[in-house]
C-alpha positions as CSV (number, residue, x, y, z in Angstrom):
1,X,51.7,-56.4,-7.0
2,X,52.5,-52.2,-6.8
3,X,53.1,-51.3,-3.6
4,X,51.1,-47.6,-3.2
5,X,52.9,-44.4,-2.2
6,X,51.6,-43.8,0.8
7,X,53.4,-42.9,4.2
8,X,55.7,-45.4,6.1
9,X,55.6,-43.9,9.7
10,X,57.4,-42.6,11.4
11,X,59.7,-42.0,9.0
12,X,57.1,-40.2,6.3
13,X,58.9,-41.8,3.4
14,X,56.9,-43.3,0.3
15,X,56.5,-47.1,1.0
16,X,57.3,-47.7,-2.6
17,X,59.7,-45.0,-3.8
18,X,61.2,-43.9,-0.5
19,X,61.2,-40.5,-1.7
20,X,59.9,-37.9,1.6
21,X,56.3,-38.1,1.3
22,X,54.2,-37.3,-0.1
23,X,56.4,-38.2,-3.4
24,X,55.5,-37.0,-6.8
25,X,53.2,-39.8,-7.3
26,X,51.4,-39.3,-4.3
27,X,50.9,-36.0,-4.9
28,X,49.8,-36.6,-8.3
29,X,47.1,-39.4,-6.8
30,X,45.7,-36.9,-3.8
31,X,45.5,-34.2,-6.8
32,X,43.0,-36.4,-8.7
33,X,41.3,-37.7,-5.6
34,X,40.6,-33.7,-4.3
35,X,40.1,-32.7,-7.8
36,X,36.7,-31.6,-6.7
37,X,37.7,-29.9,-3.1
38,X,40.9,-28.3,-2.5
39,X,39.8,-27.2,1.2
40,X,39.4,-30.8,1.9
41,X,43.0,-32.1,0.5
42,X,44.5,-29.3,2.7
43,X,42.9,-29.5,6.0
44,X,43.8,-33.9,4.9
45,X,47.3,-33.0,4.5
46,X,47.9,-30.3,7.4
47,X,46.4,-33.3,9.8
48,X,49.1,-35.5,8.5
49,X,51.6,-32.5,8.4
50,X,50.4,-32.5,11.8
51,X,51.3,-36.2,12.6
52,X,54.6,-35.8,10.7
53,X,56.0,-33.0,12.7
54,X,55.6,-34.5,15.7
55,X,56.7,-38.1,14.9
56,X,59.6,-36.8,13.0
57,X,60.7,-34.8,15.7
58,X,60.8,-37.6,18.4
59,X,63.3,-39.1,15.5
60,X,65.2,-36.6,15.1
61,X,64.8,-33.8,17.8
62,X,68.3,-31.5,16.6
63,X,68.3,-31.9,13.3
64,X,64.7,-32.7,12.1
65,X,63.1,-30.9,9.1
66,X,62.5,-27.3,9.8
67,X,58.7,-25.7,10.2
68,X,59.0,-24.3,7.3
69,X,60.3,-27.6,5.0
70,X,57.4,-29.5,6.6
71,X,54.9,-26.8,5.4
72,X,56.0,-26.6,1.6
73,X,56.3,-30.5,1.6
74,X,53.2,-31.0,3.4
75,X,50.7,-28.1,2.1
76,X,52.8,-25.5,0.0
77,X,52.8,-27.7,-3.1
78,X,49.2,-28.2,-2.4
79,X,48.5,-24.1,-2.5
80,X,46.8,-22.3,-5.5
81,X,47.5,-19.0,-5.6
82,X,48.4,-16.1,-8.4
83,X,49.1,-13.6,-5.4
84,X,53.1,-12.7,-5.6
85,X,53.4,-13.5,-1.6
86,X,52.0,-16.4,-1.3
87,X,53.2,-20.2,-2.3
88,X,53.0,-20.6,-6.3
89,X,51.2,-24.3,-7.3
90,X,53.7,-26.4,-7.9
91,X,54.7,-28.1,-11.6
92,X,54.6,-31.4,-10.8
């Protein structure tokens, strides 16, 4: 039996990679599930970016990830965009 890559909280690593989540495969999986609705995969992932900042910070209060880690690991890989300013989509 495969375990799934989803979250182990509060730690926010993959229950079957332990890579930070969401890992490569979860990525790859929320991807095909939003395939359809990209507004809805990011206002899914900011609530758990949500979650994760706060969880992660009660962990590890000095020396956490920064606001700005959280938001490209949580949403910036997530982000279409051909403007020059904004986050590139990620190759995955």
């Amino acid at each position: 039996m495969s375990v799934p890559h989803t979250p182990l909280r509060p730690l926010w690593l993959c229950r079957s990679c332990a890579a930070p989540w969401p890992c490569a495969p979860a990525r790859l999986r929320l991807l095909q599930e939003y395939a359809d609705d990209r507004v809805t995969l990011l206002v899914h992932l900011g609530g758990m970016l949500h979650d994760a900042a706060g969880e992660l910070h009660r962990l590890h209060p000095d020396d956490g990830p920064t606001p700005t880690q959280l938001f490209t690991r949580f949403l910036g890989w997530a982000m279409r965009s051909t403007h020059p300013d904004r986050v590139p989509y990620p190759k995955i």
